[in-house]
N, C-alpha and C positions, 0 to 999 in steps of 0.2 A: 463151696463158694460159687462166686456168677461172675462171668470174665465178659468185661465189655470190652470190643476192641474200635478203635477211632483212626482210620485212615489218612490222616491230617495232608495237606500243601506240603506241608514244610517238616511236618512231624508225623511220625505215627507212635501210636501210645497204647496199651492194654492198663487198663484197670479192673480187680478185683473187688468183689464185694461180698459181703455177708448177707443174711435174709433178709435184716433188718435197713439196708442199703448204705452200710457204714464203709468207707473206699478201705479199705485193708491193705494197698500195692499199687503205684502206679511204674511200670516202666515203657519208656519211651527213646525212638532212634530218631533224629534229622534225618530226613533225603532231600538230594536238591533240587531242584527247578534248574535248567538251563535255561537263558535268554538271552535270544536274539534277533535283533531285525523286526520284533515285532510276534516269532513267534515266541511260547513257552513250552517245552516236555520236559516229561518224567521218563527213566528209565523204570520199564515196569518190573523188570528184574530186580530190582533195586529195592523197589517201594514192598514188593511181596516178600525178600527178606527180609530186612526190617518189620514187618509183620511176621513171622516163622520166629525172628530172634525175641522180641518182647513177650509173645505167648510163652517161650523158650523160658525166659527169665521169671517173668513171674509166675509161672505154676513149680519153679524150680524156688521162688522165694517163699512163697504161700502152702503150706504143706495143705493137704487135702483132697478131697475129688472136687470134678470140675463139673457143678449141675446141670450146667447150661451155660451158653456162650451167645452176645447177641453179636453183632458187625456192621458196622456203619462209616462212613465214610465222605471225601469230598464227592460233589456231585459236578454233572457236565462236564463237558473235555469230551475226547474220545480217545476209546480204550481199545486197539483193535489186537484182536486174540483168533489163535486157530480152532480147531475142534476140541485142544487139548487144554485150552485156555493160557496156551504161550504165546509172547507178544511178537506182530509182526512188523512192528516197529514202534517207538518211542511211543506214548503216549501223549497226546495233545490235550494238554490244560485245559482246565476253563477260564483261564486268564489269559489265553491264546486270542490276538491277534488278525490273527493270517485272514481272515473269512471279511474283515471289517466292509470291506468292496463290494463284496456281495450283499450284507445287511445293508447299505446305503444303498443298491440296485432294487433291494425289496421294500426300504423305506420310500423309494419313490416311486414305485410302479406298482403300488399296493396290496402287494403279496406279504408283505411285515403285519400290517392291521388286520387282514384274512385270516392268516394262521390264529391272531391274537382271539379272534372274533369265536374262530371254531374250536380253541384247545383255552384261551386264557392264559398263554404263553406267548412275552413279547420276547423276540431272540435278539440274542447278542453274540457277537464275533465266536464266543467261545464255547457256545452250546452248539450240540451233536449235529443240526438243520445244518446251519450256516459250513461247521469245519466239515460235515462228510460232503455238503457240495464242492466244497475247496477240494479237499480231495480227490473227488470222482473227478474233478477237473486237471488237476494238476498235478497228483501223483495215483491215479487207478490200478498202477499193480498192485498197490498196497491194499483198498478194496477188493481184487480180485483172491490177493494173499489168504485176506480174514474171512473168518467164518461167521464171527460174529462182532459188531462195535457196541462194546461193553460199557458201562460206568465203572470207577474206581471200585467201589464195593464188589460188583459181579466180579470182578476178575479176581482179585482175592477168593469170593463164595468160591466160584470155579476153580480155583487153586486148592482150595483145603476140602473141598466135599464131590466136586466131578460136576454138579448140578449147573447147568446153563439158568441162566433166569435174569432177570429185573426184578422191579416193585412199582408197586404207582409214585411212588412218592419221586424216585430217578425218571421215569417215563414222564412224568408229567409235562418234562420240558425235550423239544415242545411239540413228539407226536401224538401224545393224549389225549383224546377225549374227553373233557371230564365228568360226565353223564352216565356214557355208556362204559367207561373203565375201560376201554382198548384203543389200540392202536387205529387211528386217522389217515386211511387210506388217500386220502383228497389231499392232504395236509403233505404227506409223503410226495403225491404228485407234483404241488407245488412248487416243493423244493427240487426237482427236477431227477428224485433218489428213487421213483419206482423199481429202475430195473435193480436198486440194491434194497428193496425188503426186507428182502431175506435175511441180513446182516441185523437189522432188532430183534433182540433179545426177547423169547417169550416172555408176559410178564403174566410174574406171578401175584395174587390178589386173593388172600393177603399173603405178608411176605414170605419167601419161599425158606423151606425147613433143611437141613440135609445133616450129614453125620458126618465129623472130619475124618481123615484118614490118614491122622498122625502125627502132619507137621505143625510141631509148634504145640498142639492139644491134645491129651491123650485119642489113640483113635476112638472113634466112633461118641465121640460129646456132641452131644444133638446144641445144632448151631440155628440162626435165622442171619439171614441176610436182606437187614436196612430195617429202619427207613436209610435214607441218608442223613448226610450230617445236619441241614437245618430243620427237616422235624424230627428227627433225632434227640436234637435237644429242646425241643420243644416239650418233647413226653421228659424228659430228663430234667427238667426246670418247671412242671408240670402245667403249663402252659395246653390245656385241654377244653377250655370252654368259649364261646363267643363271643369276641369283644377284648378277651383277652391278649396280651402281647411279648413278645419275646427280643430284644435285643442283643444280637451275640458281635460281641467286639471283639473279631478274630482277625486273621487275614482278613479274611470278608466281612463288610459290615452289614451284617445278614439282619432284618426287620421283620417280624413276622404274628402277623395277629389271624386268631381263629374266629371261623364263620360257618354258618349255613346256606347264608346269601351268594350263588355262585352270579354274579352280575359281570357282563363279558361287553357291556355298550360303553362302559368307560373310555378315558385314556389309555391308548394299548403301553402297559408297563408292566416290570415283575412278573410274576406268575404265580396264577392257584395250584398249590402244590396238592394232590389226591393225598389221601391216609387211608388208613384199614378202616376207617369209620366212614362208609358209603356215607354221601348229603353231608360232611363234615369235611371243609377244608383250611389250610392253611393258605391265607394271604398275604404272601410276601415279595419281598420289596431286598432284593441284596444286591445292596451297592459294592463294586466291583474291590475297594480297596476299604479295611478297616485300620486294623495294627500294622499294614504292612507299609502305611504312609507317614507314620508315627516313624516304623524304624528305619526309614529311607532319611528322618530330619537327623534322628541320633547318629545316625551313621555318619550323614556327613560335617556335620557338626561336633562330633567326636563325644559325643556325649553318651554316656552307659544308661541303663537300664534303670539302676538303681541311683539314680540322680535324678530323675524324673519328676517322685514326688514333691522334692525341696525346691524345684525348679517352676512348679506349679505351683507352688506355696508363694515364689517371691514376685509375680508378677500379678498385676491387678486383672480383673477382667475386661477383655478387651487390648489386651498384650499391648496394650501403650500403641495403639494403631496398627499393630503388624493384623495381617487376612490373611487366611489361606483357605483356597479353591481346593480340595482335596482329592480330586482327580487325577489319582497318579498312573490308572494303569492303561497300560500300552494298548489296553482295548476298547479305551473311553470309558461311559458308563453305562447302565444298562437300569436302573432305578435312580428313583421313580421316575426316570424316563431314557430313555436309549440316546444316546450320543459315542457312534465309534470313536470322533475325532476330539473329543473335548479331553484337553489335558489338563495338570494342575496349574493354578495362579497364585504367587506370592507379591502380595502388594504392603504396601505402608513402610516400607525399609529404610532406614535410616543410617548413618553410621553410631547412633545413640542405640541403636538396638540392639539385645543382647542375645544369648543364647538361649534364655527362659522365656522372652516371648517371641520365639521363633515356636517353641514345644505347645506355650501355651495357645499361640494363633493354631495351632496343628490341632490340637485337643477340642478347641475352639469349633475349627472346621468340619471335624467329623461329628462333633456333636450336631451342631447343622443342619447334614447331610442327616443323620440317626433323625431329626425331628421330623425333617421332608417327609422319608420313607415310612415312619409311622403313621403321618398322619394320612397321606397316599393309601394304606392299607387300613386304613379305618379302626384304629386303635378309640377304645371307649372303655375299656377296665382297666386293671390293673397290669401293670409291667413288669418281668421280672428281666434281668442281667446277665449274662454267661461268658465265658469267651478269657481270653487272655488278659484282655484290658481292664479285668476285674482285680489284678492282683495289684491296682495301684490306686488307693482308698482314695489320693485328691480327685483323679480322672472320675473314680466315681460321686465324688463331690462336687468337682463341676458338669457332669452329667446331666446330675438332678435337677443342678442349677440351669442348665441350656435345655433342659427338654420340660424342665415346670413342671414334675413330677416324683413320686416316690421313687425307687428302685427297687426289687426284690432279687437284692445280689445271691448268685447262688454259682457256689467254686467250686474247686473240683475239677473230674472229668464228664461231665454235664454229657456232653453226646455220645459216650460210654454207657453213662446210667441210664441215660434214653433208649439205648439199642438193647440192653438187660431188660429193662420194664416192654420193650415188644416181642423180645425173644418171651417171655414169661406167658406175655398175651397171647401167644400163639401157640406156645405148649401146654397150657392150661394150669401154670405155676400162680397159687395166690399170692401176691408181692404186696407190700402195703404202701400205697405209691406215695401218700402225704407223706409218711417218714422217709421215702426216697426223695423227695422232691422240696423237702423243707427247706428255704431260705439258710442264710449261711446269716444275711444283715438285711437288712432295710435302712435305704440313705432316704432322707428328707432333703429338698429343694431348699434354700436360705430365700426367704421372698424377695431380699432385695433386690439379690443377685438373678433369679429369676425374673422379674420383670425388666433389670435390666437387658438381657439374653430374650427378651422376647423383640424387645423392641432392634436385639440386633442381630434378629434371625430375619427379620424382614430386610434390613440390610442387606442381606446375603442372598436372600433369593432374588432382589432387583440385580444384583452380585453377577449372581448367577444368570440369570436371563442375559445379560447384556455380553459372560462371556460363551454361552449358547449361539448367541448372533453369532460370533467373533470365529468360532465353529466352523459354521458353514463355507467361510470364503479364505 
């Protein structure tokens, strides 16, 4: 069998699969996010058990040998570890926070659109640039501690195989290159981390190979580590040619279409993510919050999961006037355009308004958001779906309907299957990626309902502009 493991926010999950790329086992642990004040960590001890236990489980549920194992995971944050790859304190999210001060000091004194200029990475609060200057400034024993500031994936690789590394695909953001495939000494200067270099992770190009040494997977099962999670699933949804697009409705509402074209004179937004396919990259667009703005309404709203659908059934489109701005996280947003300060806005409320279009204003707004950031990345083929928000047929029904287009829903453990088809690629395993990659459904757009969702997506972006202004003072 072929064991993908998926690093998740909120979840970490291993899936098993067969040659023919049929899921045979998925098991999965929660870990939590603390939050407060703005920041978000993980305990990294935590997150690494929870990986030890679901490998644990499923090679103990799945009889068999284990052919190869791929690994991928959340990207950004920082992961800081010693030589041995033990944490030298909590790990900082990439929905952290803390750094936002600094991003508005380099959105104005134009050190934000440089880096963008020379890597094609616009940073946000919560990527490595911004939190290790926070750091070096305001807590430096803890850089002095670490040996290395890691990505979520690396520190897991390091834990199960000894091997230090990255991948282009984590490095991308944001001291990469995207040209020359290495690390941006100028780029480093900028952000004021020269004298801490040394703390990035070699990277490896393409991604790095090692052999575990027991926990969790029999020793010595030749493993690869990354991509990370969004072109992860990208190869996993088979999302490989230009022009192509990927939509993953997870915590993050991650957008992501492939290209040749590495153009850096734009709008500095998102970031080109590198692949193992030198002149082949991924442009993407990941909005800061997906599913996780959906389950902040249910929650408070007292509404379950499985209510959802019926709820999205009894409201028209256009939630009887209810909006929602879907800027929920404490880091603002970061696609298709940077704002630390920009929160969510719920408008149109009434006391006639119910709890179903509250869900559906929600569904409504990320859809929205999902249209911006595709179109921002230059979406021009076909689309495929992935992510959590695919397990509820209306959401992907109104989908279709708010982005005027097909779906090529595809379930599962999608960035599981992704990190197997590059573990594969790099051990020289022939895998047959259409049968890994085939479609689950294809949802069609209702025309009505799509034209009217065009006309009230423009809505939304005057919407939005006006609470951009509102932003800044």
């Amino acid at each position: 069998m072929y064991v993908g493991i998926d690093v998740g926010t909120s979840m970490v999950k291993a899936a098993a699969f067969d040659d023919t790329g049929r899921e045979l086992a998925v098991e999965a642990r929660p870990v939590d996010l603390t939050i407060r004040g703005g920041f978000v960590e993980q305990d990294m001890e935590e997150v690494y058990a929870a990986v030890v236990a679901v490998l644990s489980a499923l090679t103990a549920a799945v009889p068999g040998p284990v052919e190869l194992a791929g690994l991928t995971g959340q990207g950004d944050g920082v992961w800081l570890v010693d030589a041995e790859g033990r944490p030298v304190r909590a790990a900082a999210s990439w929905m952290d926070g803390r750094a936002h001060e600094l991003v508005d000091q380099w959105l104005s004194d134009g050190t934000f659109e440089t880096v963008f200029r020379r890597t094609g990475s616009a940073m946000f609060p919560g990527c490595p640039g911004p939190l290790l200057a926070w750091l070096d400034r305001y807590e430096p024993t803890s850089l002095d501690a670490a040996t290395t500031a890691l990505y979520c994936k690396d520190m897991v690789f390091q834990r199960l195989t000894g091997v230090r590394a990255t991948d282009v695909s984590d490095a991308s953001m944001p001291f990469l290159d995207p040209r020359t495939r290495t690390y941006d000494n100028r780029v480093v200067e900028l952000l004021g981390l020269t004298h801490r270099r040394g703390l990035l992770a070699p990277v490896s190009d393409p991604v790095a190979t090692g052999r575990t040494r027991g926990a969790g997977l029999p020793s010595g099962t030749p493993i690869a580590g990354g991509p990370y999670d969004l072109p992860s699933c990208a190869l996993g949804a088979g999302v490989t040619a230009p022009g192509d697009g990927l939509l993953i409705v997870g915590t993050c509402l991650a957008s992501l279409v492939g290209t040749t074209d590495l153009d850096l004179t734009g709008e500095p937004a998102g970031l080109y993510i590198s692949t193992d396919r030198a002149g082949y990259w991924l442009r993407a667009m990941p909005a800061m919050v997906g599913t996780a703005a959906l389950d902040w309404v249910l929650s408070t709203t007292g509404v379950h999961h499985d209510e959802v659908d019926a709820l999205l059934d009894a409201t028209p489109p256009g939630a009887n006037g209810v909006r929602v701005l879907p800027y929920f996280a404490p880091s603002g947003e970061r696609a298709p355009f940077v704002e630390p300060r920009l929160r969510a806005e719920l408008t149109g409320v009434c006391l006639e308004s119910t709890r179903a279009d509250l869900i559906r204003a929600t569904c409504e707004g990320i859809g929205y958001a999902a249209r911006h950031c595709l179109e921002a990345a230059g979406l021009t083929g076909s689309l495929a779906v992935c992510g959590g928000g695919t397990r509820s047929p209306a959401w992907m029904r109104l989908l279709a309907d708010v982005l005027g287009r097909p779906l090529r829903v595809v379930e599962g453990e999608v960035g599981a299957r992704g990190a197997v088809l590059a573990a594969a690629a790099r051990y020289g395993v022939a895998l047959d990626t259409a049968a890994w990659t085939r479609p689950t459904a294809v949802v069609q757009p209702d025309p009505a309902r799509a034209a009217y969702y065009a006309k009230a997506y423009e809505d939304h972006l005057a919407h939005l502009t006006e609470a951009r202004r509102r932003a800044h003072h």
